[in-house]
N, C-alpha and C positions, 0 to 999 in steps of 0.2 A: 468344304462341301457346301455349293448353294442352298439356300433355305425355302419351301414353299410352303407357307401357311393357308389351310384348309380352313375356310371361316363358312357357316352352314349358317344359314337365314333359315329359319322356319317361320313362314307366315301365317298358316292356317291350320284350322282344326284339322281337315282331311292332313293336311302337309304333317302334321304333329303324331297324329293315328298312323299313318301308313307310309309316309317316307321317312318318318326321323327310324322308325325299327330298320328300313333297308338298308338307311347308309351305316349303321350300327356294324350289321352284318359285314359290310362288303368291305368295310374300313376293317375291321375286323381279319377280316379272311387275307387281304393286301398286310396284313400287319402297322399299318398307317395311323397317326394323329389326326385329331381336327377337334374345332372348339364349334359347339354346336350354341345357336343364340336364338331364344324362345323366345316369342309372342305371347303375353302371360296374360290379358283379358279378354273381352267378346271378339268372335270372331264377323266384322263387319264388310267382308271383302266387295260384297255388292255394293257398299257405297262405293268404290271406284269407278262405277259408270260415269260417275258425275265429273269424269276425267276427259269426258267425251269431248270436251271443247277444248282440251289444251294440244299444241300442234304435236303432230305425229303421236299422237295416241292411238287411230285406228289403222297406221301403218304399222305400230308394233301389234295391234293386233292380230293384224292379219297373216303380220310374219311367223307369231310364236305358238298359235294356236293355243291361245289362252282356253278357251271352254275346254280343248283339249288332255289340256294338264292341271287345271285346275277343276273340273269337273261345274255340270251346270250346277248342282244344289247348293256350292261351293261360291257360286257367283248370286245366289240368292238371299245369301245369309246377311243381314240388315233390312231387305226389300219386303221380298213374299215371304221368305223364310225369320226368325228372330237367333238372331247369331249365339250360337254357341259358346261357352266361359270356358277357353281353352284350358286356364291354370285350373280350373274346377274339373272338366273332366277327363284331361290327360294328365294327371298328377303320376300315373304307374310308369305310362310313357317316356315321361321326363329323367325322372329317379333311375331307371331303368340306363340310361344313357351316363349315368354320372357312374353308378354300380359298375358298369361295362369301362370305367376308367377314362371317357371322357369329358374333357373339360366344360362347364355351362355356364352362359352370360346370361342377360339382357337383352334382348329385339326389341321390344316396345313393349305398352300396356294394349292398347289398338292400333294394328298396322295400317290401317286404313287413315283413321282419324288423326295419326301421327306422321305420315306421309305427305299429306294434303295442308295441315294446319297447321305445323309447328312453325314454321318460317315466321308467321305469321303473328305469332303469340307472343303474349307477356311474360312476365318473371311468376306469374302466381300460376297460371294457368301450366306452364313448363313443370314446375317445382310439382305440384300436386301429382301430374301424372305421372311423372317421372319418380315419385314417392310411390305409386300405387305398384308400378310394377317392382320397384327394390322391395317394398312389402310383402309382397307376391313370393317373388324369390324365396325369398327365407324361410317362408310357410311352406312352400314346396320341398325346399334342401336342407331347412335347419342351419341356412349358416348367411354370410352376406356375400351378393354378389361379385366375384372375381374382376368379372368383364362386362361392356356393353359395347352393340354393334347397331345402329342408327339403321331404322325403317327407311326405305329408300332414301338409303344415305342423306336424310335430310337429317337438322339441328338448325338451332340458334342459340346466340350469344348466351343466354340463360342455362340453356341443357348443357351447355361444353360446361360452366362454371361448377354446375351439377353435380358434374363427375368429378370434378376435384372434393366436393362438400362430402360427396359418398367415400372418399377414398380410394376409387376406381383408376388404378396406376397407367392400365394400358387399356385402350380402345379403337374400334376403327370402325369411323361414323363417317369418313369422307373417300371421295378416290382422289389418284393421279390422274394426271389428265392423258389424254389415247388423240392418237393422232386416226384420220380416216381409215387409215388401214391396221386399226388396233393395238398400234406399237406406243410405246412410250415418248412423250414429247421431250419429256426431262430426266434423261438415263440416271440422275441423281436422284429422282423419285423415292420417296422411303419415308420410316420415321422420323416423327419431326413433332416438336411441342407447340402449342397457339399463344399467340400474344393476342390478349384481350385489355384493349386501354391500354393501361402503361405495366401490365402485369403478362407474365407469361405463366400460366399453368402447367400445373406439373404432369397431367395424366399424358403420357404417350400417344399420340397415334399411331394408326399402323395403318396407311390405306392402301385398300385394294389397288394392284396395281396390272392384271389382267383383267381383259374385257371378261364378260358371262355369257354363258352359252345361248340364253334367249336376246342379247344383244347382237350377237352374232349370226343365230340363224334366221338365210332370207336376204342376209345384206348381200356386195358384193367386195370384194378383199381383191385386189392384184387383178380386178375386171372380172373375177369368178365367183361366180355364188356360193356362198356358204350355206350347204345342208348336213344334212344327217349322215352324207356319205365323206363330206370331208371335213367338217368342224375338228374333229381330235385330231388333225394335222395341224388345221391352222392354227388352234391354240397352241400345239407342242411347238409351232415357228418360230409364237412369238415368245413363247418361254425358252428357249434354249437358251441355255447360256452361256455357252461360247458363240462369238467371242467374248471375255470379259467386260463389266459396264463402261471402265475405265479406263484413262492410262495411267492411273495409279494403281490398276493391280486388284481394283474391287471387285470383288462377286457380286452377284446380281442377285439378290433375294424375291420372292415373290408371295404377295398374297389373293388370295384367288376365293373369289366369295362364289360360293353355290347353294341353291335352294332346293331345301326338302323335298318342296312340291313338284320339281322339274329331276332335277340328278337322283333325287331317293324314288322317284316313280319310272314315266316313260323313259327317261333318258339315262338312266339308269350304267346300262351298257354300254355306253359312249362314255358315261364317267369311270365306269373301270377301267376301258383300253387308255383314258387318260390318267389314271393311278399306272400305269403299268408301263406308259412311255414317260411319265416323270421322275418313275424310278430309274428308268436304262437314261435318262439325262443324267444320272446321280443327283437328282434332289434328296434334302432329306425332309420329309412330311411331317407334318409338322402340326402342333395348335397354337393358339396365339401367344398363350403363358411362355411357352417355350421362346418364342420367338422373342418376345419381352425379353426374357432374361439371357436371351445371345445379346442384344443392343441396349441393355437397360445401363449401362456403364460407358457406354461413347458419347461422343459429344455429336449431339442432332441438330439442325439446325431447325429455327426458331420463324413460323411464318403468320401471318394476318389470316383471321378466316376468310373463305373464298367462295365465291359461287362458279359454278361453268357449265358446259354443257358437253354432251361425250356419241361417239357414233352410236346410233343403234338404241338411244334411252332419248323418251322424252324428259320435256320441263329441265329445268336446271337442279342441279347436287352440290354439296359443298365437295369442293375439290381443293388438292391441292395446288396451289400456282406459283 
């Protein structure tokens, strides 16, 4: 049976209050998995303006209806407003998700300041924040983090090492890489360990390896625009899995990152009919633990960290290549 791992980005207060409780529900009610990964300090999302100069940024805006889904007040918090300390006041929210028998990682300490600056930084400056939010954790769950899943997919050499020092087995901080019409450039795509120097680390990857729905809506796929009215086709196209990825006979696994703020809100009902055409594919739905331990025993192949660029997302991501 194909595998598709549900990986949930919560990047904001609003996103933490009011979509992490939906997707609880509706994952719920579908009988489904998924590993949900918290944003565990201030909520700074307004410093993202200052994203204004990097290219294609106000075409994603325009495509995703960012104030839309993210709500203005929501886009003020750093500026005019003073951000909110997620891990301080959704503590019920969180616990709540774990009680309800789903799995919880790691997203960042700030998604904003961790987006924009990690690339960028030192071994100290990495290590510390990256301590604040494993700190976090624990005070939250009472125990040590399972999983972490990289603020827009970014890292550096320091945070991947990181996650070996925590003991953090499996993670997924990078994508594959998507050709223009959102398909897989390397049908062999999957997990796979980094070689850092002359040393390969042992925590897993797991990267995303479907596009996201705010990548997708707005663009144009096969000359046809992607909206509201056909986005859960085109993703179920490119998830299908038949035919097989191989001619060795391999199944196609996938992992499929969605966010609180977009799939647990407005978009909501589009992510259900897509829970319900992933089941008539026969996947089976999944969270990341699980997923780990279907591949924690085969042999992965072994690759260099990587940067690239993907349709539909500014700036560059680590990917895999």
């Amino acid at each position: 049976m194909p595998l598709l791992t549900l990986k949930i980005d919560v990047d904001t207060y609003r996103g933490t209050r009011e979509g992490v409780p939906n997707l609880v529900r509706l994952l719920q009610k579908h009988q489904v998995n998924a590993t949900f990964l918290f944003s565990l300090g201030p909520d700074h999302t307004g410093w993202a303006l200052r994203r204004a100069f990097r290219p294609g940024f106000f075409k994603k805006i325009a495509r995703t209806s960012v104030i839309e889904h993210y709500g203005f007040k929501t886009l003020m918090y750093g500026t005019l407003l003073p951000g909110p300390d997620i891990g301080k006041k959704c503590v019920d929210q969180m616990r709540q998700v774990k009680e309800a028998g789903f799995e919880c990682g790691i997203h960042t300490w700030d998604h904003t300041v961790w987006q924009d600056h990690v690339r960028w930084r030192d071994a100290n400056w990495t290590q510390k924040t990256m301590q604040r939010a494993y700190q976090r954790y624990q005070e939250i769950f009472g125990q040590a983090a399972p999983t972490h899943g990289a603020a827009g997919w970014q890292m550096n050499p320091y945070a991947l090492m990181q996650l070996d020092e925590f003991g953090i087995a499996y993670s997924s901080d990078g994508r594959a890489m998507l050709d223009k019409q959102g398909a897989l450039l390397h049908p062999e795509a999957g997990p796979y360990r980094i070689k850092m120097q002359d040393k390969t680390l042992s925590c897993i990857q797991l990267p995303t390896t479907l596009p996201t729905m705010d990548e997708l809506l707005g663009c144009h796929i096969d000359g046809e625009l992607v909206d509201e009215s056909n986005i859960v086709a085109t993703l179920l196209k490119l998830s299908n899995p038949n035919p097989i990825s191989d001619a060795a006979g391999n199944v196609r696994h996938h992992v499929y990152t969605l966010h609180a703020e977009l799939e647990g809100q407005k978009l909501a009902p589009l992510f259900e009919q897509l829970l319900i055409g992933w089941k008539a594919q026969s996947y089976d739905l999944i969270s990341m633990a699980e997923y780990y331990h279907a591949i924690k025993d085969t042999t992965l192949p072994v690759h260099n960290m990587d940067w690239g660029t993907l349709p539909g997302r500014s700036g560059e991501l680590m990917v895999q290549n």
